[in-house]
N, CA, C and O atoms as a Tripos MOL2 file, in Angstrom:
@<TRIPOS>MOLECULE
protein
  264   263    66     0     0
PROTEIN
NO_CHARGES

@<TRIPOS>ATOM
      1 N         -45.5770   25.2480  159.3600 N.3       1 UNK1
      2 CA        -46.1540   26.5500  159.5430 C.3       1 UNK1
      3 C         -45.7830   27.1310  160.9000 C.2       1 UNK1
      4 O         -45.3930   28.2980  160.8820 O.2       1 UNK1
      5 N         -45.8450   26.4590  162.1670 N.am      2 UNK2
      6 CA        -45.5270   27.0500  162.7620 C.3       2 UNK2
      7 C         -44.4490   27.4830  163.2730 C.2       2 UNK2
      8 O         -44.3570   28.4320  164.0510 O.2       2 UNK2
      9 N         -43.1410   26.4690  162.6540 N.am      3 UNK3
     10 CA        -42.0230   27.1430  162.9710 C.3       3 UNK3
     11 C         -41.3540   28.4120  161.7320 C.2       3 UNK3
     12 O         -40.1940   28.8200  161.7790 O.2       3 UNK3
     13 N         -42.5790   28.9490  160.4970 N.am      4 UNK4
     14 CA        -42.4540   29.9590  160.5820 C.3       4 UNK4
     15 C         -43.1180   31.5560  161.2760 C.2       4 UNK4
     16 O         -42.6990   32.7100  161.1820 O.2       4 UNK4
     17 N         -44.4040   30.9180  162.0270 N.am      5 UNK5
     18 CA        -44.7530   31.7430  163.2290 C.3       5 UNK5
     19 C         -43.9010   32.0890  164.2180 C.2       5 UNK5
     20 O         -43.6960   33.1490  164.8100 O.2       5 UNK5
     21 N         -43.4500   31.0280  164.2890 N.am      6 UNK6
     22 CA        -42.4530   31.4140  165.8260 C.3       6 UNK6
     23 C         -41.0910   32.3570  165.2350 C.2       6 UNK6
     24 O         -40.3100   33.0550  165.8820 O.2       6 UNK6
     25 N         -41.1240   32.1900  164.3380 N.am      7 UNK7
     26 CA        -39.6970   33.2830  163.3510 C.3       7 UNK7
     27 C         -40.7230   34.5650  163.9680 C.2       7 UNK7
     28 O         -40.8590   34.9860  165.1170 O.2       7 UNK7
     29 N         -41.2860   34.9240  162.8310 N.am      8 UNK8
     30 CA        -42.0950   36.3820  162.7930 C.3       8 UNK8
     31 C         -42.0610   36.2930  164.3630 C.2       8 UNK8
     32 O         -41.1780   37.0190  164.8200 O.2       8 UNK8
     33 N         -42.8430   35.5390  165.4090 N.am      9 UNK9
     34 CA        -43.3730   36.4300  166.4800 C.3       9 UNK9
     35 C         -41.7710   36.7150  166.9440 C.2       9 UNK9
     36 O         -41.3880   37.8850  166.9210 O.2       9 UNK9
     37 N         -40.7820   35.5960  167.3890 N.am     10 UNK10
     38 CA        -39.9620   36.3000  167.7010 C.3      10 UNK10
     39 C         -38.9360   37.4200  167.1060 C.2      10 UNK10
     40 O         -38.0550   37.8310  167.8610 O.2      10 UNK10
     41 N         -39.0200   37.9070  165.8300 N.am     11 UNK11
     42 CA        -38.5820   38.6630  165.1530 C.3      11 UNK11
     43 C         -39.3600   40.2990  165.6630 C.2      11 UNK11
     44 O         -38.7430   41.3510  165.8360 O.2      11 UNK11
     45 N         -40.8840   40.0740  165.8210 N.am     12 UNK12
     46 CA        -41.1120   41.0760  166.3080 C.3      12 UNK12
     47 C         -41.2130   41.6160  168.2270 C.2      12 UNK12
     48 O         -41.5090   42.5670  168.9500 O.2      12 UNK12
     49 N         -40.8430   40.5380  168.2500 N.am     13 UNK13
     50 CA        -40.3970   40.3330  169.8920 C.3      13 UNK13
     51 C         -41.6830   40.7540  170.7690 C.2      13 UNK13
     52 O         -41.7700   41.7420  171.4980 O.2      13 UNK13
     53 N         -42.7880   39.6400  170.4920 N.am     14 UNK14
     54 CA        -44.1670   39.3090  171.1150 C.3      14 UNK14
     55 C         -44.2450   37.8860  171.3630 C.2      14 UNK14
     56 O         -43.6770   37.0490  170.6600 O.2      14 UNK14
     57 N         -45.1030   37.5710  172.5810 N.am     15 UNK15
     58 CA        -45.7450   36.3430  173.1830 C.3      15 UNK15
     59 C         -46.8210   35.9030  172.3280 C.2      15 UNK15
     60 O         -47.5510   36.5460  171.5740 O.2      15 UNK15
     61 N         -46.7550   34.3920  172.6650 N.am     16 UNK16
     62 CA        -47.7980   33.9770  171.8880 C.3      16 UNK16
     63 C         -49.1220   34.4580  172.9370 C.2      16 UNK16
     64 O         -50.2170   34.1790  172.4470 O.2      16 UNK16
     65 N         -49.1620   34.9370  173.9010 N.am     17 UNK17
     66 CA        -50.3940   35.3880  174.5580 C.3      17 UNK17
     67 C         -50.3420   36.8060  173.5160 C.2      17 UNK17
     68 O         -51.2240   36.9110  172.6630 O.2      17 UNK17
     69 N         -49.4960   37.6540  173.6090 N.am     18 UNK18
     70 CA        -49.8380   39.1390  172.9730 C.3      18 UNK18
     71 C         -50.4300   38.2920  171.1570 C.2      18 UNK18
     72 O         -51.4950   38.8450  170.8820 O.2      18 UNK18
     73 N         -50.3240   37.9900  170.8270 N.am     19 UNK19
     74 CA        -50.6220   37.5250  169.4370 C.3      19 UNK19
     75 C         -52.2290   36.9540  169.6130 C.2      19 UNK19
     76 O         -53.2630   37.2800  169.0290 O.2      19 UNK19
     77 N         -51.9630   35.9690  170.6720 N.am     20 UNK20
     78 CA        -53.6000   35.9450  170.6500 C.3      20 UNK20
     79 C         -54.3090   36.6670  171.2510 C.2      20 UNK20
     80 O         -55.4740   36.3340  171.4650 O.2      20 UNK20
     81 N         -54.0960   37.1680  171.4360 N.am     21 UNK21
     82 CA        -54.6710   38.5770  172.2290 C.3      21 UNK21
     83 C         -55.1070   39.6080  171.0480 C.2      21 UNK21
     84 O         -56.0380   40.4090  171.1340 O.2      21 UNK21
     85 N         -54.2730   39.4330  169.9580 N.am     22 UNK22
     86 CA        -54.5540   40.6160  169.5400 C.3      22 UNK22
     87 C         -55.2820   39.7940  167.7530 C.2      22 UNK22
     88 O         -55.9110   40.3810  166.8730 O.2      22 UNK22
     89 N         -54.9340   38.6010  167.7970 N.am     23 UNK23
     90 CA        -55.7770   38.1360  166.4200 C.3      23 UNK23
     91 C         -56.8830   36.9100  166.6490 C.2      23 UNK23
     92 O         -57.3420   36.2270  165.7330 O.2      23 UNK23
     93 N         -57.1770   36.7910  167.8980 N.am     24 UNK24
     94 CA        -58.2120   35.5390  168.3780 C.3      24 UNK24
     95 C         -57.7500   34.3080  168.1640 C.2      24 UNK24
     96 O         -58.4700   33.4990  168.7500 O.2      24 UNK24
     97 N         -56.7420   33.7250  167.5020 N.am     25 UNK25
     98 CA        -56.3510   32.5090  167.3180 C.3      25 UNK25
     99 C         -55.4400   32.2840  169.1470 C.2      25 UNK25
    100 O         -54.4290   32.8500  169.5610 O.2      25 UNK25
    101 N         -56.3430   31.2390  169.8460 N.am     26 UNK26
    102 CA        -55.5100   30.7640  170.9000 C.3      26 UNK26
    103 C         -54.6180   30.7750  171.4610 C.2      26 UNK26
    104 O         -53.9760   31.5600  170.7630 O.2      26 UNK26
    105 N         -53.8560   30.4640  172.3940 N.am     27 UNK27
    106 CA        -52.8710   30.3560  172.7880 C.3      27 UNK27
    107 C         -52.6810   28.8010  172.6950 C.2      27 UNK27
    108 O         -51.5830   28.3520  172.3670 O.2      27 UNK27
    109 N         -54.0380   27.7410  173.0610 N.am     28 UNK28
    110 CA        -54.0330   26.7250  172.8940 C.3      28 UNK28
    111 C         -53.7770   25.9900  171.8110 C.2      28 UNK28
    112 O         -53.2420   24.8820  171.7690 O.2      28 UNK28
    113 N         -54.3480   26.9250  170.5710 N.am     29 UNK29
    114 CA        -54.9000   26.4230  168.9720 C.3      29 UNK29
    115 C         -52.9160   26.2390  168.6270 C.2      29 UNK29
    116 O         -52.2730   25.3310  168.1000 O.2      29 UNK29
    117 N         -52.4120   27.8710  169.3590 N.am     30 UNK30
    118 CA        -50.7700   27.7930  168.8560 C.3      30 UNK30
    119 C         -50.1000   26.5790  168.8560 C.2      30 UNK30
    120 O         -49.4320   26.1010  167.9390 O.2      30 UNK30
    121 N         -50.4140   25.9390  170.3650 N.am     31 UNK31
    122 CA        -49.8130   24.9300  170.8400 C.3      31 UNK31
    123 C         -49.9310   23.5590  170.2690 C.2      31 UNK31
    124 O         -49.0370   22.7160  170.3400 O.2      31 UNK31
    125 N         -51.2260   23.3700  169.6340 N.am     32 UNK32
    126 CA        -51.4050   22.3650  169.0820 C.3      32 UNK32
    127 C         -50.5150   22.4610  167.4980 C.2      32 UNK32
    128 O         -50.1030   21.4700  166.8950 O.2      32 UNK32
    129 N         -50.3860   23.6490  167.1180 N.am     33 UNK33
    130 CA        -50.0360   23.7150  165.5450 C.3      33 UNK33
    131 C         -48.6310   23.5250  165.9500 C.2      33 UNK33
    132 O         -47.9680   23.0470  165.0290 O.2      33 UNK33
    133 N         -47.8520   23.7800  167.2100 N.am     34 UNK34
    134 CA        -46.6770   23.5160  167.5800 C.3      34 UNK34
    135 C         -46.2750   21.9420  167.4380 C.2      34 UNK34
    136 O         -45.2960   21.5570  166.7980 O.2      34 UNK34
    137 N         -47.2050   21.0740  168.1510 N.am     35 UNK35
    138 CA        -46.7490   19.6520  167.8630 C.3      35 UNK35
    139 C         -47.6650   18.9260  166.7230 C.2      35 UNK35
    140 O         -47.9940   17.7450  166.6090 O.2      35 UNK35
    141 N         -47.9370   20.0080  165.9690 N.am     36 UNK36
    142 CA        -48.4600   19.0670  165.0400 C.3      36 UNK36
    143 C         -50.4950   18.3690  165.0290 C.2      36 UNK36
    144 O         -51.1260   18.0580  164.0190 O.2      36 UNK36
    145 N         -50.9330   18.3370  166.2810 N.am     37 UNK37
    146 CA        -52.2700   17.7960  166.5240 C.3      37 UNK37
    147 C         -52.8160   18.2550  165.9210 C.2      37 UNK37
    148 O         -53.6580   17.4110  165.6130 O.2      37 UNK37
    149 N         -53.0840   19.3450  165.2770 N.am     38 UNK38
    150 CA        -53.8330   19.8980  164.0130 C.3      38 UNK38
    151 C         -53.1620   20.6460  163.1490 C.2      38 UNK38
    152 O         -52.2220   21.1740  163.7440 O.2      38 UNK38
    153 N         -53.2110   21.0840  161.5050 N.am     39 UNK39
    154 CA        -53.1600   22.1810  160.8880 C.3      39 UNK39
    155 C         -54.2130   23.2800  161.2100 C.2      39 UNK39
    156 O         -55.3560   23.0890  161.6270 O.2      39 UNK39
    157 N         -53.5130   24.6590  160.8940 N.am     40 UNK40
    158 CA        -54.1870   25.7110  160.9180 C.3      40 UNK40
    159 C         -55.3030   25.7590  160.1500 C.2      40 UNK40
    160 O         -55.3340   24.7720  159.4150 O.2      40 UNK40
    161 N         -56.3410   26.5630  159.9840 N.am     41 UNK41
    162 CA        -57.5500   26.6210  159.5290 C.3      41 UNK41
    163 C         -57.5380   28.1690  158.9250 C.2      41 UNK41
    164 O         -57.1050   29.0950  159.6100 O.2      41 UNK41
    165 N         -58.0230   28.3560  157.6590 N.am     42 UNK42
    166 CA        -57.3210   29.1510  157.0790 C.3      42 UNK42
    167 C         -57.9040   30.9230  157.3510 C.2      42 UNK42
    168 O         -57.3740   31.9600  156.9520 O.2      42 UNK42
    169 N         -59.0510   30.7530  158.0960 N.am     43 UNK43
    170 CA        -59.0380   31.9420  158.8950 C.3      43 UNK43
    171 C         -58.0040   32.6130  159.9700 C.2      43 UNK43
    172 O         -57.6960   33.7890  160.1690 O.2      43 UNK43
    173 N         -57.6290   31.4940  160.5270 N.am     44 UNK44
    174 CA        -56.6370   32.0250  161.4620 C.3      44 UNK44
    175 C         -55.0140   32.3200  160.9140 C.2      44 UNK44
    176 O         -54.1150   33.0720  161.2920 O.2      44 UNK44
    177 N         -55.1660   31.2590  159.7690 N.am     45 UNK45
    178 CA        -53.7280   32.1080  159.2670 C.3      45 UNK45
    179 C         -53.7830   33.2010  158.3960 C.2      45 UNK45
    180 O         -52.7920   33.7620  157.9300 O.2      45 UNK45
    181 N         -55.1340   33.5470  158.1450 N.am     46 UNK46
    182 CA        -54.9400   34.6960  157.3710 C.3      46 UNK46
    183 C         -55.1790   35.9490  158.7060 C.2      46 UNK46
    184 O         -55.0180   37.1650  158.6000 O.2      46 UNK46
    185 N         -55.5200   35.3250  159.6780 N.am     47 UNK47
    186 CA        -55.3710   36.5240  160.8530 C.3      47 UNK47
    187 C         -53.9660   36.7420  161.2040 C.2      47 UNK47
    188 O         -53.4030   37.8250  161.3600 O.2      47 UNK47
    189 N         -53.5620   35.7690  161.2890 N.am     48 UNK48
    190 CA        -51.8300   35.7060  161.3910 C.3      48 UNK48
    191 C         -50.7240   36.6410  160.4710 C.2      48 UNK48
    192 O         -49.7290   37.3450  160.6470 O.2      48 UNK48
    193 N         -51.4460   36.2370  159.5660 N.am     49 UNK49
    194 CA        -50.6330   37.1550  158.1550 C.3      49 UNK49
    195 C         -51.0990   38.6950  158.4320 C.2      49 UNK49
    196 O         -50.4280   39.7250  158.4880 O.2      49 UNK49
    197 N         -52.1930   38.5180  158.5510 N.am     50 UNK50
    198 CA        -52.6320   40.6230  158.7700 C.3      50 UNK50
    199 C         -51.5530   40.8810  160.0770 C.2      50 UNK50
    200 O         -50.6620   41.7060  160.2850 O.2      50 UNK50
    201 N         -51.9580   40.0520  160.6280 N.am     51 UNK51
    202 CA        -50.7680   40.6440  162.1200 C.3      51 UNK51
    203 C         -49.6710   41.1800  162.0300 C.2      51 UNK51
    204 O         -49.3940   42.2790  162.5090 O.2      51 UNK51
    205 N         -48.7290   40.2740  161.2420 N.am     52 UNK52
    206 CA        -47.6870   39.9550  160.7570 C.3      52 UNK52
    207 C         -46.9460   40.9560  160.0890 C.2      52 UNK52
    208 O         -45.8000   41.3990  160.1670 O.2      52 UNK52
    209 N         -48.1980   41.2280  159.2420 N.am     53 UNK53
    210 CA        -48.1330   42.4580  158.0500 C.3      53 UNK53
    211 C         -47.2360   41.2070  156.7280 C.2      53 UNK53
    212 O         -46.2720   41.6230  156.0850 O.2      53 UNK53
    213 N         -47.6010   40.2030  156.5970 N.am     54 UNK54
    214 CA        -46.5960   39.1970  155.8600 C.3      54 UNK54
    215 C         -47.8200   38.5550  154.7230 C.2      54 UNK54
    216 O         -49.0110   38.6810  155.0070 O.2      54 UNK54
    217 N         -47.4620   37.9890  153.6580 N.am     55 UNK55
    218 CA        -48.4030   37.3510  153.0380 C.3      55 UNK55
    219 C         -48.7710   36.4040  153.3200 C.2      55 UNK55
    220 O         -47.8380   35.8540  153.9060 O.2      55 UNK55
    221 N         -49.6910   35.6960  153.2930 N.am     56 UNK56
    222 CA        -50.0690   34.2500  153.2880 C.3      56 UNK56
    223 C         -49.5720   33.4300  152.6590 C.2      56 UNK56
    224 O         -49.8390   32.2480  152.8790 O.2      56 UNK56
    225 N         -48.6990   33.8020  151.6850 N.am     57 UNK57
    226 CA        -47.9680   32.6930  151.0450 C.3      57 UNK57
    227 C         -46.3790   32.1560  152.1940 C.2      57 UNK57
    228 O         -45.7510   31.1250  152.4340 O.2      57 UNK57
    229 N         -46.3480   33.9000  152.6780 N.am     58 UNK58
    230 CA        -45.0400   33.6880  153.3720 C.3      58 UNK58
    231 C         -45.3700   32.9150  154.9200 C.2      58 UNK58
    232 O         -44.5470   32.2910  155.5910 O.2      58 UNK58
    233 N         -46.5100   33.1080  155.1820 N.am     59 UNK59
    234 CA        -46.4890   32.3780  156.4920 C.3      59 UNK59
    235 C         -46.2500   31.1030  156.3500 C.2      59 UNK59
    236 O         -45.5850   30.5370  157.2190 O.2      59 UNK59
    237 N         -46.7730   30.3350  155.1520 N.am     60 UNK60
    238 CA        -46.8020   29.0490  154.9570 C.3      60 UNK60
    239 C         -46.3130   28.8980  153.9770 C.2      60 UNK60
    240 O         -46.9070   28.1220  153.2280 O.2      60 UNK60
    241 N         -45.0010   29.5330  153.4500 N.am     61 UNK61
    242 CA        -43.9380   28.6070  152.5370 C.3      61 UNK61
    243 C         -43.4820   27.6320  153.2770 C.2      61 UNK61
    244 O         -43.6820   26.5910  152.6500 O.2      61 UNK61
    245 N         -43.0650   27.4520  154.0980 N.am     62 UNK62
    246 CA        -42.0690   26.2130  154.5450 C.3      62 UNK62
    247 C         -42.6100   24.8340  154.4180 C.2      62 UNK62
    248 O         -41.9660   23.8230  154.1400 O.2      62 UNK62
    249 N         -44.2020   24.9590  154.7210 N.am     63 UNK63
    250 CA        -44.9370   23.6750  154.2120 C.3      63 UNK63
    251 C         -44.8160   23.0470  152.8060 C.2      63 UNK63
    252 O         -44.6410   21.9350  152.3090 O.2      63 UNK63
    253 N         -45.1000   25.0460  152.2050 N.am     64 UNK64
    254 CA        -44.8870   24.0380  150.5500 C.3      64 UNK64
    255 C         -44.0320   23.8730  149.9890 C.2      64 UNK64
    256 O         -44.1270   23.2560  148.9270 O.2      64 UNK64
    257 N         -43.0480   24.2540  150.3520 N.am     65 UNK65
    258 CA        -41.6490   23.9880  150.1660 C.3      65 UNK65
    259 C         -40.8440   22.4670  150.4170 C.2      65 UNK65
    260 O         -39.8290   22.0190  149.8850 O.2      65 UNK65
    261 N         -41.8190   21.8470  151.5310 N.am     66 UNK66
    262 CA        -41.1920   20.4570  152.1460 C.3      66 UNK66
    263 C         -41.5470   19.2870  150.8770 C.2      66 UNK66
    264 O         -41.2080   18.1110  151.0090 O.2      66 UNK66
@<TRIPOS>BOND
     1     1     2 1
     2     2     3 1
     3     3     4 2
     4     3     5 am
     5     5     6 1
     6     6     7 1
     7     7     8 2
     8     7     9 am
     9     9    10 1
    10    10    11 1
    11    11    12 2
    12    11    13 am
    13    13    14 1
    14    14    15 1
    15    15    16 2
    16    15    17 am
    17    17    18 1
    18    18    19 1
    19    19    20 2
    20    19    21 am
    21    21    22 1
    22    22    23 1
    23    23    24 2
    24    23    25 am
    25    25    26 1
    26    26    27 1
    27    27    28 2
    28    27    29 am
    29    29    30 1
    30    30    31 1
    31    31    32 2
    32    31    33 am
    33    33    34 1
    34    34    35 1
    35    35    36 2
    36    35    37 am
    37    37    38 1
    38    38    39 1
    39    39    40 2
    40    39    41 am
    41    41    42 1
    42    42    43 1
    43    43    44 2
    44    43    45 am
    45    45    46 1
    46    46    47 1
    47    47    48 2
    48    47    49 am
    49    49    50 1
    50    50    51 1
    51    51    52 2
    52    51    53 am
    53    53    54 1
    54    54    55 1
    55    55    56 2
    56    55    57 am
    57    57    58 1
    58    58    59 1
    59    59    60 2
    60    59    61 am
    61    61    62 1
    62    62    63 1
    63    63    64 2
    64    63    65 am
    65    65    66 1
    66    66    67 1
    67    67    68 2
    68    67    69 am
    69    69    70 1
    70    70    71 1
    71    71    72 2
    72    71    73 am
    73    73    74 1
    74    74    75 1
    75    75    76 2
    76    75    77 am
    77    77    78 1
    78    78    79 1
    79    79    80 2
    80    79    81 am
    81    81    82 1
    82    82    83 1
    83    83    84 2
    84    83    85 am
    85    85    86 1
    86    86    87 1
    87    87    88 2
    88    87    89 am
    89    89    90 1
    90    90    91 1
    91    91    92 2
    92    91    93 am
    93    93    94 1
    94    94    95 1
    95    95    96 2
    96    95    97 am
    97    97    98 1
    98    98    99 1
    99    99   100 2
   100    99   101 am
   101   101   102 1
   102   102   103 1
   103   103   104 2
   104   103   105 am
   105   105   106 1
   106   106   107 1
   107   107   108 2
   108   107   109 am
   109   109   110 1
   110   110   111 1
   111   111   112 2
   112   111   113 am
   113   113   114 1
   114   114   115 1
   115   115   116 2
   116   115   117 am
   117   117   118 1
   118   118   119 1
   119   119   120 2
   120   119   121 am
   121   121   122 1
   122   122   123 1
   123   123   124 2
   124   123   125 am
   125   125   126 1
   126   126   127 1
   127   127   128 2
   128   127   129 am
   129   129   130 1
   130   130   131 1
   131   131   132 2
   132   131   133 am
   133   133   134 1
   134   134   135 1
   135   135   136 2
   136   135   137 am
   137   137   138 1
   138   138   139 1
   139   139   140 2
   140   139   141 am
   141   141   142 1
   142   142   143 1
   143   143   144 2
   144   143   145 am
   145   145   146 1
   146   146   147 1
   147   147   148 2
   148   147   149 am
   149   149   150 1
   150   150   151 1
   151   151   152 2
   152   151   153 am
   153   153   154 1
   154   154   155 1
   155   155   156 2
   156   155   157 am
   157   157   158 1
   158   158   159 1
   159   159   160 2
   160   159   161 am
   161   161   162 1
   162   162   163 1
   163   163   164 2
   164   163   165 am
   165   165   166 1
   166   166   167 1
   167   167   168 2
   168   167   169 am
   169   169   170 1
   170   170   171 1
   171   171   172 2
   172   171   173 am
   173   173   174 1
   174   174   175 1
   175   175   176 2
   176   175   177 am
   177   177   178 1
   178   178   179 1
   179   179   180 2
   180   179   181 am
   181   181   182 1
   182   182   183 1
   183   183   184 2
   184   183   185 am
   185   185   186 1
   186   186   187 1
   187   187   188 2
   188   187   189 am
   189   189   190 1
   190   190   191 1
   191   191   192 2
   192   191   193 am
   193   193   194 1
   194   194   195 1
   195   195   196 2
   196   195   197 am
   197   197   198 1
   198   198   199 1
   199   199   200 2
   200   199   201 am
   201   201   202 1
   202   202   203 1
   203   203   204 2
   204   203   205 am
   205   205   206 1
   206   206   207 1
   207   207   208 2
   208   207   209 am
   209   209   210 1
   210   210   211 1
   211   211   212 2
   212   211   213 am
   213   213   214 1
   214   214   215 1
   215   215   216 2
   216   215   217 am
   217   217   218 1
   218   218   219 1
   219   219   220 2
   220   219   221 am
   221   221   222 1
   222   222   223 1
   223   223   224 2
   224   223   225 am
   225   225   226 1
   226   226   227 1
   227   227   228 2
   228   227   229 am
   229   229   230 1
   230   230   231 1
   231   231   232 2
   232   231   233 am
   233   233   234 1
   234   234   235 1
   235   235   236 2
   236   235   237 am
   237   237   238 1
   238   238   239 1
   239   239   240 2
   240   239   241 am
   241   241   242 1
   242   242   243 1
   243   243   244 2
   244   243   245 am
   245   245   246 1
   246   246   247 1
   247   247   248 2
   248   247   249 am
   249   249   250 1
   250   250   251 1
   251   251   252 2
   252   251   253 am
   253   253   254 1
   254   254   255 1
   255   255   256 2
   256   255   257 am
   257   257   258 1
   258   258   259 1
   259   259   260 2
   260   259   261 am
   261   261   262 1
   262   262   263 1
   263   263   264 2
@<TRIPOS>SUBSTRUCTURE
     1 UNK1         2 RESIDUE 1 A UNK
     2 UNK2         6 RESIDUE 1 A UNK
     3 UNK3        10 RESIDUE 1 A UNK
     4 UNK4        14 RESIDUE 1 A UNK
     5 UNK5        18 RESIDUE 1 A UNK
     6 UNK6        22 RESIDUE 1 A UNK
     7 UNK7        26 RESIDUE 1 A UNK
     8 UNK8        30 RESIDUE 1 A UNK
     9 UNK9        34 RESIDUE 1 A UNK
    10 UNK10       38 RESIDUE 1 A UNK
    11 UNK11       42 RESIDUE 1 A UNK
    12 UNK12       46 RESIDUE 1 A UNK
    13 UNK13       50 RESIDUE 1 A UNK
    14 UNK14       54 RESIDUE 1 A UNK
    15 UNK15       58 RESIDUE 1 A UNK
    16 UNK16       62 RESIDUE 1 A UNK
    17 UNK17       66 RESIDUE 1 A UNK
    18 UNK18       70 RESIDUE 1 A UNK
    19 UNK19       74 RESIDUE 1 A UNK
    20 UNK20       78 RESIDUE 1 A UNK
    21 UNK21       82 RESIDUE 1 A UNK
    22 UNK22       86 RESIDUE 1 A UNK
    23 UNK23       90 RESIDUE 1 A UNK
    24 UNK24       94 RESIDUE 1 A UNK
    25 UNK25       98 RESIDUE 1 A UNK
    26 UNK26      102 RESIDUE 1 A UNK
    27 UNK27      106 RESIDUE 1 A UNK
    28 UNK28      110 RESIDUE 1 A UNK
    29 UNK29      114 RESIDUE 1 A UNK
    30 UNK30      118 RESIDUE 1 A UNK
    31 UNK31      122 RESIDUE 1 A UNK
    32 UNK32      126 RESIDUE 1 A UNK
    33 UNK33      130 RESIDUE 1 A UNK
    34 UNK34      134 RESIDUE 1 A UNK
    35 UNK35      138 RESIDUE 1 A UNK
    36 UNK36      142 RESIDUE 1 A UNK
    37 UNK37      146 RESIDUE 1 A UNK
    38 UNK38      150 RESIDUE 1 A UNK
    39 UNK39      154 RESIDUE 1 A UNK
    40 UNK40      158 RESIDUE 1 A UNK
    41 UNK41      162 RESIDUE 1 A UNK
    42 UNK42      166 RESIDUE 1 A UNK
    43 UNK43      170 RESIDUE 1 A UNK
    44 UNK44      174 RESIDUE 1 A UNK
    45 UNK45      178 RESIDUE 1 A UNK
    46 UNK46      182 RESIDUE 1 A UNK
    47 UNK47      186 RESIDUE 1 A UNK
    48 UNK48      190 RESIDUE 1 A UNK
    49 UNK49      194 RESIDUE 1 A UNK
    50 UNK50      198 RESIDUE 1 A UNK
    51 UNK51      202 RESIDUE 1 A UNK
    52 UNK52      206 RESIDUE 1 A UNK
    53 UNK53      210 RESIDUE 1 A UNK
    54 UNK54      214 RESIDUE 1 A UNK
    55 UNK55      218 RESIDUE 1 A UNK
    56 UNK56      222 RESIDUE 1 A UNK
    57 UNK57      226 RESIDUE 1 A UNK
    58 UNK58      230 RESIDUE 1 A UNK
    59 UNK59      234 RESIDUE 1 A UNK
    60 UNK60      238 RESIDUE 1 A UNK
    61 UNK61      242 RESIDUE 1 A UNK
    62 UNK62      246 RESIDUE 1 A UNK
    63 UNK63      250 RESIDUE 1 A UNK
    64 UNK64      254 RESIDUE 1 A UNK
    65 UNK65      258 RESIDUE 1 A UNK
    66 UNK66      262 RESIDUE 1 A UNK
């Protein structure tokens, strides 16, 4: 999941501070979904997806895809 976050944010060419800034999911929470120490919780990826303007399926195909 999160290395399809990091697509979108850098596609729309924002920080993971401007992102949490603007959908409440951490900067910290990012970091952890970065190495793995937790999965997302499905409020925050559906905050992610509104952000995004992307579906929820698309934020997290790559998981179900593996």
């Amino acid at each position: 999941m999160y290395q399809k976050y990091a697509e979108l944010r850098d596609k729309a060419n924002v920080t993971d501070y401007e992102v949490a800034k603007q959908t409440g999911v951490s900067t910290s929470t990012l970091t952890n979904w970065k190495y793995g120490r937790y999965k997302p919780k499905m409020n925050k990826l559906m905050a992610l997806a509104k952000y995004f303007d992307v579906s929820l399926e698309t934020l997290v195909e790559t998981d179900i895809n593996q």
